[in-house]
N, C-alpha and C positions, 0 to 999 in steps of 0.2 A: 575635120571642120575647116572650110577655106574663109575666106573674108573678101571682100573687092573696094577697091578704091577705084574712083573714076579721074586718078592722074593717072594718065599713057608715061610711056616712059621717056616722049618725047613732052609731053608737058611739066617730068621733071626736069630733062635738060633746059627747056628752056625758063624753068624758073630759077635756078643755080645759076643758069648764066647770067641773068637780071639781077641777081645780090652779089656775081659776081665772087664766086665759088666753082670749083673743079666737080665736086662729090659731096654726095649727103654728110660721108665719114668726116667730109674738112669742118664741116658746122660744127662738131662736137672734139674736135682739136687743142682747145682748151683746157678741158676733162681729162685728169693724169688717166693715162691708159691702166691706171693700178682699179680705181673705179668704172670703166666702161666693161660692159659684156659685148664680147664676140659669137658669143651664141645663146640660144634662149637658156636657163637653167634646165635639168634636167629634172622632172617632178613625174616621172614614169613612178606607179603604184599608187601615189598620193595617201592620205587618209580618209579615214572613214570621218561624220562630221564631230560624230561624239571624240573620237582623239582627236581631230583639231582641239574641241573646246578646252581637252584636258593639257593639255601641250600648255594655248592660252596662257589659260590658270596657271600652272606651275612660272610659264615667264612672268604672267605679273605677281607673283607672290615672292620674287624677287627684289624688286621695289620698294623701297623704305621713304616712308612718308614723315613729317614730322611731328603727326601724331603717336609714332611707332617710335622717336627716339627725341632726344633733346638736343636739337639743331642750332647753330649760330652760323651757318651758311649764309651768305647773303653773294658779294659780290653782281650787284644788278636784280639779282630778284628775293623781294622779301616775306619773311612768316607772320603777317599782319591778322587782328582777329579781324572780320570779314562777317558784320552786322546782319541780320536774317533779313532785315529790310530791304536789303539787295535783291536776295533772289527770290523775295513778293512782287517786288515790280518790276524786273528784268524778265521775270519767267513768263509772264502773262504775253499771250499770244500778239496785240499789239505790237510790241516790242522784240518778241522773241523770232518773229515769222520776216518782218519786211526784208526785201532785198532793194538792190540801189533805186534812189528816187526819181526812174525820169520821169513821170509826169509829177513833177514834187508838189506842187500846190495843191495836192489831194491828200497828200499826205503829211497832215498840221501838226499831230502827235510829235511823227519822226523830225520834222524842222524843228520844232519848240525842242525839241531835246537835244539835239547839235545846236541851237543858239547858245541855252540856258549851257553846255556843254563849255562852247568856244569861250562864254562871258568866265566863268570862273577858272579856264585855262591865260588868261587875259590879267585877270587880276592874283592869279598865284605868280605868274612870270612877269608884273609889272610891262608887258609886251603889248600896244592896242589892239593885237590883229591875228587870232587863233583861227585855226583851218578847226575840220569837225572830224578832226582825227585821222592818223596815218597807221600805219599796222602793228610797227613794236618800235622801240629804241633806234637799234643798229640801222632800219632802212629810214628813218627820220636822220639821222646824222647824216645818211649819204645823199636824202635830197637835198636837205640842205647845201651840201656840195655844190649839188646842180644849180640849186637857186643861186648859192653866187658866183657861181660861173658866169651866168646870163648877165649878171647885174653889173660884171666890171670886166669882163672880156678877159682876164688874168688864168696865167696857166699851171699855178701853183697852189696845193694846200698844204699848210703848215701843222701837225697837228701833234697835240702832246704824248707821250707815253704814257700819261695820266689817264686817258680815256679809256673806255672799257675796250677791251682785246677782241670785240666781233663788231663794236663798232667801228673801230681802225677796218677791221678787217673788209665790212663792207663798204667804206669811202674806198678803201681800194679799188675792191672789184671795180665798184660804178666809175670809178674813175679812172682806170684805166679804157671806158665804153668811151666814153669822150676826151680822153687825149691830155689828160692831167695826172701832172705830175706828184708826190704825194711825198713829203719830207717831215719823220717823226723826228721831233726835238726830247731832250731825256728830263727825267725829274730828277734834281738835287733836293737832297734833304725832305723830300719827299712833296714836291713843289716842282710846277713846270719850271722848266729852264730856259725860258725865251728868249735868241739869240738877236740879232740884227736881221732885220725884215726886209728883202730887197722889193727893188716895183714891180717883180712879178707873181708878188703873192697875194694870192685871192681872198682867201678868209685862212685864218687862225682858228682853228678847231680844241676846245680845253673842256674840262669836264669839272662839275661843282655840285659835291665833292667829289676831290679823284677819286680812281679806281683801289687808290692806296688808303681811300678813307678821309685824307686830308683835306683839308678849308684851302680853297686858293682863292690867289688876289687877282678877282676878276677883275675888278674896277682896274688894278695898274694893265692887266695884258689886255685886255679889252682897247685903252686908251694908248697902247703901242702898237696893235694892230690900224687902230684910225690915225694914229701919224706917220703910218705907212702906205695909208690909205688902202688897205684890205678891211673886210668885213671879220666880226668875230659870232663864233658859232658856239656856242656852251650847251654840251649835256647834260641837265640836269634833274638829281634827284628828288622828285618835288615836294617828300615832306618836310627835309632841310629848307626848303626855300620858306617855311613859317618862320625860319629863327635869322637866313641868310639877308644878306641886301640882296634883290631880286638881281636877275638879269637886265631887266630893264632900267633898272637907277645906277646899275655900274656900266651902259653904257654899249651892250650886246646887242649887236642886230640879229640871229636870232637864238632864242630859244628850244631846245628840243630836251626829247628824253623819254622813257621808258615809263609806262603809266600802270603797271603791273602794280607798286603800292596804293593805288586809288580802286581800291574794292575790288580788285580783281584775284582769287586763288592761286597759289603757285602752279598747278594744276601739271605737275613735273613738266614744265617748263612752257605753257602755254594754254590757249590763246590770251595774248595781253590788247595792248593798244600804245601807241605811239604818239607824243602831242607834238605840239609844231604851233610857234607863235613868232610874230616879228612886226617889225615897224611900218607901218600904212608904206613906206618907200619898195616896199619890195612886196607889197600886198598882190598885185597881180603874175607874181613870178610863183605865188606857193604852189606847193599840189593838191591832190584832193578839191574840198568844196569849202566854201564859206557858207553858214544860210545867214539872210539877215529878218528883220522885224521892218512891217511897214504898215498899212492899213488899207483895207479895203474901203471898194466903191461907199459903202454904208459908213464908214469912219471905225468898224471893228479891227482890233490888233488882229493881224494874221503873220505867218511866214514864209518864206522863199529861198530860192538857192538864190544868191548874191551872184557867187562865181563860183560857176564850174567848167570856166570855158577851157580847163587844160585836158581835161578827161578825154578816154577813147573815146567815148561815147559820142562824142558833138564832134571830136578833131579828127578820129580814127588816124593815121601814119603820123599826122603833125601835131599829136597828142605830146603833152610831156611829163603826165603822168596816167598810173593806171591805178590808183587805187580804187575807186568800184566801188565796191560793197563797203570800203573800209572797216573800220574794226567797229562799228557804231553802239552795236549792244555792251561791248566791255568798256567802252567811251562812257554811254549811260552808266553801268556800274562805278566809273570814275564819279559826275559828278551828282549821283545818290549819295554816295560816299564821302565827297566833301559838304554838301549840303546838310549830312545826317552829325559831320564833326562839327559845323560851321566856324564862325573867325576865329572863336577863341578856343575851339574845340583845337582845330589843327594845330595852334601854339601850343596847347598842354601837352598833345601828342609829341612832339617834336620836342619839348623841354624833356617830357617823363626819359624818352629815348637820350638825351645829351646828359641827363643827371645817370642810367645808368652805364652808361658806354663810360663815361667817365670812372664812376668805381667800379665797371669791369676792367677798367685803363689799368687801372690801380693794384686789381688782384693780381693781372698778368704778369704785370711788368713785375712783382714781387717776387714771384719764384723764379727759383735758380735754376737757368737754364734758358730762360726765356729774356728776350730782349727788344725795348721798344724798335722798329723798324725808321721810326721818325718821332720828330717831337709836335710836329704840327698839331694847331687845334684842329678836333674831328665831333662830326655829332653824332654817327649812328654806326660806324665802324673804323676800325683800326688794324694794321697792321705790327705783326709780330717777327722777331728772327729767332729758329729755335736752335740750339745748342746739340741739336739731334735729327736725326733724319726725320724729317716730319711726314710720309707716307708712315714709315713705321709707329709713328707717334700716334695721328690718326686709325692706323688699327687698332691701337690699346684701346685711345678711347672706344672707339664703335662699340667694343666690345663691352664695354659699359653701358652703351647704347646712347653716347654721346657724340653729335660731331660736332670737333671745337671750331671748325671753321674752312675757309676754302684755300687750300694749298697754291700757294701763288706763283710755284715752280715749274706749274706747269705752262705760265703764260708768259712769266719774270724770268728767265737764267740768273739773270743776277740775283735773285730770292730765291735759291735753288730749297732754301729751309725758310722760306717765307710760310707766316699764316694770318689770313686773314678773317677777323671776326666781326662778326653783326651781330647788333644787339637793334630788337624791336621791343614794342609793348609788351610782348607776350613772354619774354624772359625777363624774366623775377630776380629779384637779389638771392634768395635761395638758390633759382638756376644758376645764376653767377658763381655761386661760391661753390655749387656742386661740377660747376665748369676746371674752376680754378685748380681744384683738390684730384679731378681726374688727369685733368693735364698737366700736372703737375707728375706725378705718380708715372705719368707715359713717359715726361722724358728725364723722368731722374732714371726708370728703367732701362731707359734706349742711350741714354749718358755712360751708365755704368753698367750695361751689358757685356759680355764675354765679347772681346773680338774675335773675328773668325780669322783665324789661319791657314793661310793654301799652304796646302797639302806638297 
């Protein structure tokens, strides 16, 4: 089987030489050579279609879901119950089928729901000015980047070790595309540790609550970033923010974060949605779209894209973002989601969560062996240090068909016996105490195990 492209090989050279490149092979120079293929795989024989299918199967019966065991995993994405109301009106073709809106004013459904969207993204972040969503967490932290870049010409992000470990990860990348520089500061006592601020830092990047679980004082770092005159950029958890001072009242230009606890499935590890809010001051720097509410010729409410003059779509090269399609349906599942909690719904949520995190606080730290990681207030999770290898501690459990939680040593060195637990709704004080009594058991085993001796 051959293929044809209609680039000559003189219309690749000359388009290498316009970006300004040697060879195809230099574009992808980036990419540790550990991950590139030099040649195509070898699939001489292949399978017939029924062994595919059974191959499949066997891989995904590998899988553990957390209907299959008793999970306090969390670290960024949570085991929330997840109302049928959802997917009554997410699944309906309306909603389930559109792709991006350019001809948007045809499409009333899809505005009214990124409004009704951005408005309750608006008043959970205390922020005036929510986009209609961005695609997950991590690349919302790293537009943000980009937003204030633009906004104060500065070449430096400051940002905490508190933040989650892939959203660090991708302010780097992206920032490394445009020529900034990227200085993590550490957590003490399980709190950012924010040093002296020079004039060349751009925004202050912190996360509420850290990655470690803990409450930080956003209002004071917030208010040390603006008398250094950088911007402050806060990850945030958003159903902590029912019980938190918003980002907005402590003082954050913007807002970002991870929208997977707003009705969306863990669905091992995707598709979620990303939100994105800030200060009318930086309203034309976001990405994505805005829609707004206006009225027609006739004086009936209708809606509109506001702004979407970033997109490829109107800018193509002078674009300065691409999200598209955005994440819009899981956006809808966000705000069915908090509509279906409403005001007071979302604070019982968020209290039920902070009453039990706190007496799981309680069982942990109780057994011998185990030990608080910090004293901070936390509302929906906590960190632990264990007295025991905790990879090995973690296989006891499972084998109970408990995970107590996520191993911090693989993102911490310094928590090389870190463990990190999340408590949602859906664990019970029963789960709790059956949490406690397993991990307990794992590492008074792995404490007082046989050491091995080389031979």
């Amino acid at each position: 089987m051959t293929s044809y492209t209609s680039a000559t090989d003189a219309d690749r050279r000359e388009m290498l030489a316009t970006i300004g490149v040697a060879s195809i092979e230099e574009l992808f120079a980036d990419i540790p050579a550990r991950l590139r293929l030099d040649r195509l795989p070898d699939v001489d024989g292949g399978l017939a279609e029924q062994e595919v299918y059974e191959e499949l199967r066997a891989l995904a019966e590998r899988n553990v879901s957390t209907q299959d065991e008793l999970s306090f995993l969390g670290a960024g994405m949570y085991d929330h119950y997840i109302p049928a109301l959802i997917d009554s009106i997410i699944m309906r073709s309306e909603f389930l089928t559109p792709y991006t809106p350019y001809q948007p004013e045809i499409s009333q459904g899809g505005l009214q729901a990124m409004f009704e969207y951005q408005t309750a993204i608006s008043e959970l972040t205390g922020l005036p000015i929510s986009n209609a969503s961005v695609y997950e967490g991590p690349s919302a932290v790293g537009a943000a980047g980009y937003v204030a870049k633009f906004a104060n010409g500065r070449r430096k992000f400051v940002v905490s070790r508190g933040v989650h470990p892939h959203s660090r990860e991708t302010l780097r990348t992206l920032a490394l595309g445009y020529g900034m520089e990227v200085v993590e500061v550490p957590l003490v006592d399980g709190v950012t540790a924010l040093g002296d601020l020079d004039a060349d830092v751009s925004a202050v990047v912190v996360q509420q609550p850290n990655f470690l679980g803990a409450v930080e004082d956003l209002e004071s770092l917030a208010s040390r970033a603006r008398d250094a005159g950088a911007l402050t950029i806060c990850a945030c958890d958003p159903l902590p923010l029912a019980l938190l001072k918003t980002p907005g009242e402590c003082g954050v230009d913007i807002a970002v974060g991870e929208g997977q606890t707003l009705g969306n499935r863990l669905d091992f590890g995707g598709p979620s949605f990303g939100f994105f809010a800030t200060t009318e001051a930086l309203m034309r720097r976001l990405p994505g779209r805005i829609a707004g509410e206006t009225r027609d010729v006739d004086g009936k409410r209708g809606f509109v894209l506001t702004l979407q003059t970033r997109e490829q779509h109107i800018r193509r090269e002078k674009a300065t973002s691409n999200i598209c399609t955005s994440q819009a349906l899981n956006a809808l599942a966000g705000v069915i989601y908090l509509s279906w909690l409403g005001r007071r719904g979302i604070v019982e949520l968020a209290e039920l969560m902070l009453q039990r995190t706190a007496y799981a606080r309680e069982r942990m730290h109780a057994i011998e062996g185990v030990h608080p990681l910090h004293e901070r207030p936390v509302v929906r999770e906590f960190a632990l240090a264990l007295d025991a290898p905790v990879d090995q501690v973690l296989a006891r459990c499972r084998e109970h068909h408990v995970n107590p939680g996520y191993p911090l040593g693989r993102e911490y060195p310094e928590h090389q016996d870190g463990l990190l637990v999340a408590i949602t709704e859906q664990r019970t004080r029963a789960d709790i105490d059956r949490l406690a009594d397993v991990l307990a058991a794992a590492v008074a085993a792995e404490r007082y195990a046989p050491k091995q001796v080389p031979a």
